[in-house]
C-alpha positions in Angstrom: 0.0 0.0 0.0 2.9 2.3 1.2 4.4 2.0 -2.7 1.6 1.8 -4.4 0.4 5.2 -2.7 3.7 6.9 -3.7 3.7 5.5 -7.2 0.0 6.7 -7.8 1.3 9.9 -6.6 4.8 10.5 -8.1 2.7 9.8 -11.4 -0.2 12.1 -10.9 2.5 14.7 -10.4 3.9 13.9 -14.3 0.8 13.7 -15.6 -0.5 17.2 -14.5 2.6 18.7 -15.7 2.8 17.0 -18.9 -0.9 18.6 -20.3 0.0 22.1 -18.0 0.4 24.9 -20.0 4.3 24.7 -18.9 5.6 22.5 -21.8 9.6 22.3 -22.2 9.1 22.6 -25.8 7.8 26.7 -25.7 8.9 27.1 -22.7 12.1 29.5 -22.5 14.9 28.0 -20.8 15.6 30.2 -18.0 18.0 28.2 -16.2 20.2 25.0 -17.5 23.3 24.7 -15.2 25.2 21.3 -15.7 28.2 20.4 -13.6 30.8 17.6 -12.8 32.7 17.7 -9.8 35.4 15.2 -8.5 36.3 15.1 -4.5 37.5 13.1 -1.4 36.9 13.1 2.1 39.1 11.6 4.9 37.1 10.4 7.9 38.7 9.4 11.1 35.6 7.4 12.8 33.5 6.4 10.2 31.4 4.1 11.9 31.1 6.8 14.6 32.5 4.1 17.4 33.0 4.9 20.9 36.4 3.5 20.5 37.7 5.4 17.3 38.1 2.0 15.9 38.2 2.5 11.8 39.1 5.4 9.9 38.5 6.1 6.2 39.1 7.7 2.7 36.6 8.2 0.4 37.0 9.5 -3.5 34.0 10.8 -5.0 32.5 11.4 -8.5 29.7 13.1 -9.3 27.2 15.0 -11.9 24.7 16.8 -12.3 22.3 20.0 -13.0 19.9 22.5 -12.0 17.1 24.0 -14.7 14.4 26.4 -14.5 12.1 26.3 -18.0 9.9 29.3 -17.6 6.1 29.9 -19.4 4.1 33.0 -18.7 4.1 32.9 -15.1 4.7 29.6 -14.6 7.9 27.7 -14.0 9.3 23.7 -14.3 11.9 23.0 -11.7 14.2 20.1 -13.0 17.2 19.4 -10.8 19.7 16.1 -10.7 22.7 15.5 -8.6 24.1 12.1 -8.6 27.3 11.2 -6.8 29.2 8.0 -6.6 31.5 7.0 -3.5 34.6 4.8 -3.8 35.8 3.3 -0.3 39.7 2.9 0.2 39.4 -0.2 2.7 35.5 -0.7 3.2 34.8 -1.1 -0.9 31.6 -3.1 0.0 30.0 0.4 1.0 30.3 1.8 -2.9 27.3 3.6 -3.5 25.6 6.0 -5.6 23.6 8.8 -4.3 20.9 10.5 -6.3 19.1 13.5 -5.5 16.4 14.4 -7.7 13.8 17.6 -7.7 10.8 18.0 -10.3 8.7 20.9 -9.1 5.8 23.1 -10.9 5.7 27.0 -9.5 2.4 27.6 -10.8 0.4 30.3 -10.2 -3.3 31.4 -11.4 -4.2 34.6 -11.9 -2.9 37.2 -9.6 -4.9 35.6 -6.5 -3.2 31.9 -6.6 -0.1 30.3 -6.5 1.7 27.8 -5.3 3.9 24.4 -5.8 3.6 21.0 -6.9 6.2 18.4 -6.9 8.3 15.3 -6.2 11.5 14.8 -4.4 13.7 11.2 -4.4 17.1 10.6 -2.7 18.7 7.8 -2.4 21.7 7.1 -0.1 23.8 5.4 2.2 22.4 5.6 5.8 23.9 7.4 8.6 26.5 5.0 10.9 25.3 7.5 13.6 22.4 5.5 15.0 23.2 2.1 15.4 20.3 -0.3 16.1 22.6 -2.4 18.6 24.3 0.0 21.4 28.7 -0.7 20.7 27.6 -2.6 17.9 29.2 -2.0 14.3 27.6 -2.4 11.2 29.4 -2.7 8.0 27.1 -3.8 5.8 25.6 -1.4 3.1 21.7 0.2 3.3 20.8 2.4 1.3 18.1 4.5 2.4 15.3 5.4 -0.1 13.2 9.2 0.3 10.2 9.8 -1.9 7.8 12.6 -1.6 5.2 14.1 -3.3 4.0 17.7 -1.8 1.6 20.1 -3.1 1.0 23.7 -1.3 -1.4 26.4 -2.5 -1.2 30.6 -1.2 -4.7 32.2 -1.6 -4.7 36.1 -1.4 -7.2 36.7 0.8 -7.2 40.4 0.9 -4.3 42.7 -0.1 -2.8 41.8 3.7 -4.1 38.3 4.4 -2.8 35.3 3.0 -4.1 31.8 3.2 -1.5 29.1 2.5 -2.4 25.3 2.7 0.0 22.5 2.0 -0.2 18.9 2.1 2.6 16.2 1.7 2.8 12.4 1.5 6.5 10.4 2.3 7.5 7.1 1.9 11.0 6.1 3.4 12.3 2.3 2.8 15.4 0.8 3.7 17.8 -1.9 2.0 18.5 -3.7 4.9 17.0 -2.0 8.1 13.4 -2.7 7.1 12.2 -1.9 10.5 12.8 1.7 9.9 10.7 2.3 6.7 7.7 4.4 7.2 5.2 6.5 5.3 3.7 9.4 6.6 1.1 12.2 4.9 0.7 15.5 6.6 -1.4 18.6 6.1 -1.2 21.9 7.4 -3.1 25.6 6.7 -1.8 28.9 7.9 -3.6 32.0 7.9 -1.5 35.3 7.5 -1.1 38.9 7.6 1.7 41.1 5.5 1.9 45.1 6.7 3.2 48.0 4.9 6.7 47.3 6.6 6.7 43.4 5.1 6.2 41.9 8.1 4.6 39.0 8.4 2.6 37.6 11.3 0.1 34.1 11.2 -1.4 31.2 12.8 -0.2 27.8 11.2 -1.8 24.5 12.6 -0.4 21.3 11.0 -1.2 17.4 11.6 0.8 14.9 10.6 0.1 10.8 10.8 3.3 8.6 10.8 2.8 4.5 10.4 5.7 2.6 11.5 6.6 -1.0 9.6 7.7 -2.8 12.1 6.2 -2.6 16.0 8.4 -2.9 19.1 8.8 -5.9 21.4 8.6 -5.0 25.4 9.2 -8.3 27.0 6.4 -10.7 25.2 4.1 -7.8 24.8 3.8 -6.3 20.7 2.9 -2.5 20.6 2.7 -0.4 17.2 5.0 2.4 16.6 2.5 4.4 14.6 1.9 7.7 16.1 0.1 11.1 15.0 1.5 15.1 16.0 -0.6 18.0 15.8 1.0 21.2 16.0 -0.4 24.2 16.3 2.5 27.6 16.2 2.5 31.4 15.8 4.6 32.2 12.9 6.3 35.5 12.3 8.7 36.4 9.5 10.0 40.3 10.3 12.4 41.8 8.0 14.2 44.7 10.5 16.1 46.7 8.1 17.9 45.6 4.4 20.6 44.5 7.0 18.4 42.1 9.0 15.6 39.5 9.3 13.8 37.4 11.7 11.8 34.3 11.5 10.0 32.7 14.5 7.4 29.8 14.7 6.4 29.2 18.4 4.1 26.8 19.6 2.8 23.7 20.7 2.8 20.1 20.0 1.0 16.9 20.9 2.5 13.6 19.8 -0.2 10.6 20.4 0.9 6.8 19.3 -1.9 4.3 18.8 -0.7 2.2 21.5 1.9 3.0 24.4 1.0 6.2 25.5 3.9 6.6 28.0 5.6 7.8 24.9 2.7 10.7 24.4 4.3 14.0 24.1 2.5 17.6 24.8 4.4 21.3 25.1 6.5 23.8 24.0 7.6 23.6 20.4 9.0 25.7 18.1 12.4 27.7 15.6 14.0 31.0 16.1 16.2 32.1 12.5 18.0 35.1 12.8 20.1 37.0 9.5 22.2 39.4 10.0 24.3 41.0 7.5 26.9 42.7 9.4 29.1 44.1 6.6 29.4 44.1 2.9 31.5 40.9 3.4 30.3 39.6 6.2 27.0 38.1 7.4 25.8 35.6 10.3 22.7 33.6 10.6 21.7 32.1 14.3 19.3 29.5 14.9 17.9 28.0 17.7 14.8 25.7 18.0 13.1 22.8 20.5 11.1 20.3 18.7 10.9 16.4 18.0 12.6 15.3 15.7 13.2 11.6 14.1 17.0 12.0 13.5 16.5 11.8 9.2 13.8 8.6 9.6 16.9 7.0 11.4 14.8 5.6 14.8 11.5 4.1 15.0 10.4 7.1 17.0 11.1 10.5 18.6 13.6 12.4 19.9 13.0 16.1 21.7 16.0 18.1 20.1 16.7 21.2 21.2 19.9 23.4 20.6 21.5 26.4 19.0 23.8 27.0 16.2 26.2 30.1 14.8 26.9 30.2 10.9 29.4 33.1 9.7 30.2 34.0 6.1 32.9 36.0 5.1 33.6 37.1 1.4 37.2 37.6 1.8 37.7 38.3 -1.9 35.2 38.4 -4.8 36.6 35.1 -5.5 37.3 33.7 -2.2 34.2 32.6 0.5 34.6 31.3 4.0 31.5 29.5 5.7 31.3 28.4 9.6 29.2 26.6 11.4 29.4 25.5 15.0 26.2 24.3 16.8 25.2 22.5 20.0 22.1 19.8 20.1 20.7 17.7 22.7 18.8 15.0 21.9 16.3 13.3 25.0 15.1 9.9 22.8 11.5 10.7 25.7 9.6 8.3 23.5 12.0 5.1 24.9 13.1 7.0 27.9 9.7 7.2 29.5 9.3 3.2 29.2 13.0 2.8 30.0 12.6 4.6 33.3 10.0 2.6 34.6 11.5 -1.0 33.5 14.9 0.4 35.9 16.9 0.5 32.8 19.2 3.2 31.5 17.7 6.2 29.6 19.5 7.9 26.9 20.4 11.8 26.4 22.9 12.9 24.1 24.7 15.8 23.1 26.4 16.6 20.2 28.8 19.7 19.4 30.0 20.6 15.9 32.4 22.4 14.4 32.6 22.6 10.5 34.6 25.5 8.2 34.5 24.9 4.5 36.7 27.4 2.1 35.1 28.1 -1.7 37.6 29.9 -4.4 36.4 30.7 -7.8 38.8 31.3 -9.8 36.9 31.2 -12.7 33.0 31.7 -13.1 33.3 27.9 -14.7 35.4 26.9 -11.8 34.9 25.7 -7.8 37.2 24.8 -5.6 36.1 23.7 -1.9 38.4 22.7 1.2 36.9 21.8 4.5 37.2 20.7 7.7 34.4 19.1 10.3 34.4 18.2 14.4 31.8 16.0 16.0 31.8 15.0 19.5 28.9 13.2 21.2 28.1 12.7 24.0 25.8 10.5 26.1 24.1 9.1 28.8 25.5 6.0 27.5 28.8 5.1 27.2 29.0 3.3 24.2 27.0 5.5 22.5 30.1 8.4 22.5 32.3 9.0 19.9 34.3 11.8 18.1 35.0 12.4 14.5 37.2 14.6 12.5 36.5 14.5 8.5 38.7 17.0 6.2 37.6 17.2 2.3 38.1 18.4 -0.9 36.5 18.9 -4.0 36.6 20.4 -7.1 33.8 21.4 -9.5 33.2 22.3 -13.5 30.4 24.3 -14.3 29.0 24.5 -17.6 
């Protein structure tokens, strides 16, 4: 059902834009941006293992491009980035990642726009989560994303807005099957635009989530499918040409089907702040508390909640330097709550990063990156730490 759902979708989605007015052949090529890129990345832990046990190289190859065939007022997103990784000393982890985009930008008079589209990605899953604690797993599984998402903005009124969206994913794995999932969520927002372009609304959002597989407490089956409702003030203020804030604060009520010691109800919500602070120089903060189901990689929930700094400097007109360094904890409440009563241990974790990534452009055809990332983790259980430093390369042709 889970496939067939996504299929029916993906091609309803090809279908519409196929007899849209936005046909390829009149359409005027607004954007066709092809690129191939070569790279390698050196990572010290690469099964994240609390005792540093294995470190890697990886060479990469990759392809790809980004379009934007424009109509009248409408526009055809195509975009397609493939990438294939070659393993020095773990060569049964080859893969190819492919990250694909097809999106319609339609819009209907001067009162209605909005998107349609489909999104795939394919890749290797994360070592970060490992389904047995100290445990390592070698073995490749890829991890397959599709989603189909469609979102509409009505104007209202020349200040109010109304903007519904709707969105159904499907997430399957090669080998972990007790992760896959499929989930189809819907939200509608009502908002308000001044003179000053600020924006202020109300944004409620339910989303249901079915689990594969169930969980196994001592001889007892219970189903991992749960629903969240979220209901958030939203407010996008833009302070001068030199700032801009975005803020979505609310609450949220997680409710599984069976197991309710892993219900969840409170606080919620995303602070963005940009800030240009020179002609060279900009920053962006973020900080945020909400659950989270670390990239489809548990069966559940975590409550994440952290903060994170990222500079850019334009040290040259050909020379960028990007930053990044960000602290997250991660309480996995869902398992904890359950965990707590059975006398076993609960796990917290938190994770600091440090990343810095150098671009030079030496030619408009021409990118050249350099960069260098720190993890450390740490947890409530032991064999669930690990650092990792990862330093890469790559360089890019642009056609």
């Amino acid at each position: 059902m889970r496939n067939s759902t996504i299929f029916l979708l993906r091609n309803l989605f090809i279908l519409v834009v196929a007899i849209s007015p936005v046909s390829i052949s009149y359409a005027v090529v607004d954007k066709f941006a092809p690129y191939v890129n070569a790279g390698t990345l050196y990572d010290s832990n690469l099964f994240r293992s609390a005792n540093n046990e294995e470190s890697e190289t990886i060479w990469h190859l990759g392809a790809g491009f980004e379009s934007d065939y424009k109509l009248s007022r409408q526009h055809l997103v195509l975009d397609l980035d493939l990438d294939h990784s070659f393993y020095r000393s773990n060569d049964q982890l080859d893969n190819t990642r492919v990250d694909g985009l097809g999106a319609w930008k339609w819009q209907v008079g001067n009162l209605w726009s909005g998107n349609l589209g489909y999104k795939y990605n394919r890749q290797l899953r994360s070592f970060t989560q490992n389904l047995i604690p100290g445990s390592i797993t070698r073995d490749k599984d890829m991890r397959t994303t599709q989603t189909v998402f469609f979102d509409a903005d009505y104007q209202l009124h020349p200040d109010w807005s109304l903007i519904g969206a709707v969105d159904f994913k499907d997430v399957s794995y090669q080998e972990r099957t007790q992760l896959e999932r499929d989930s189809s969520s819907g939200s509608l927002e009502v908002q308000y635009q001044n003179t000053l372009n600020t924006r202020i609304g109300l944004r409620g959002k339910y989303t249901s989530i079915d689990v594969k597989n169930n969980t196994d407490i001592g001889e007892v089956s219970i189903s991992n499918d749960y629903d969240v409702t979220e209901m958030s003030g939203v407010l996008y203020w833009e302070g001068s040409a030199k700032s801009a804030l975005e803020l979505r604060l609310g609450y949220t009520d997680i409710t599984y089907d069976q197991g309710s010691e892993r219900d969840f109800d409170g606080v919620s919500g995303r602070f963005i702040y940009h800030w240009i602070l020179t002609g060279k120089t900009k920053l962006d903060i973020t900080a945020w508390r909400e659950p989270s189901s670390l990239n489809d990689e548990i069966q559940d929930y975590v409550i994440s909640q952290g903060v994170s700094i990222k500079p850019t400097w334009s040290a040259t007109p050909v020379i960028t330097v990007l930053g990044e360094l960000s602290y997250d904890n991660d309480d996995f409440k869902a398992r904890n709550d359950i965990l707590d009563a059975l006398g076993e241990e609960t796990r917290k974790d938190d994770t600091w990063l440090f990343k810095i990534r150098g671009r030079w452009e030496p030619r408009r055809y021409l990118d050249v990156w350099v960069g260098y990332k720190y993890i450390d983790r740490d947890s409530t259980i032991d064999n669930r730490d690990f650092t990792d430093h990862q330093v890469d390369a790559k360089v890019q042709l642009n056609f």
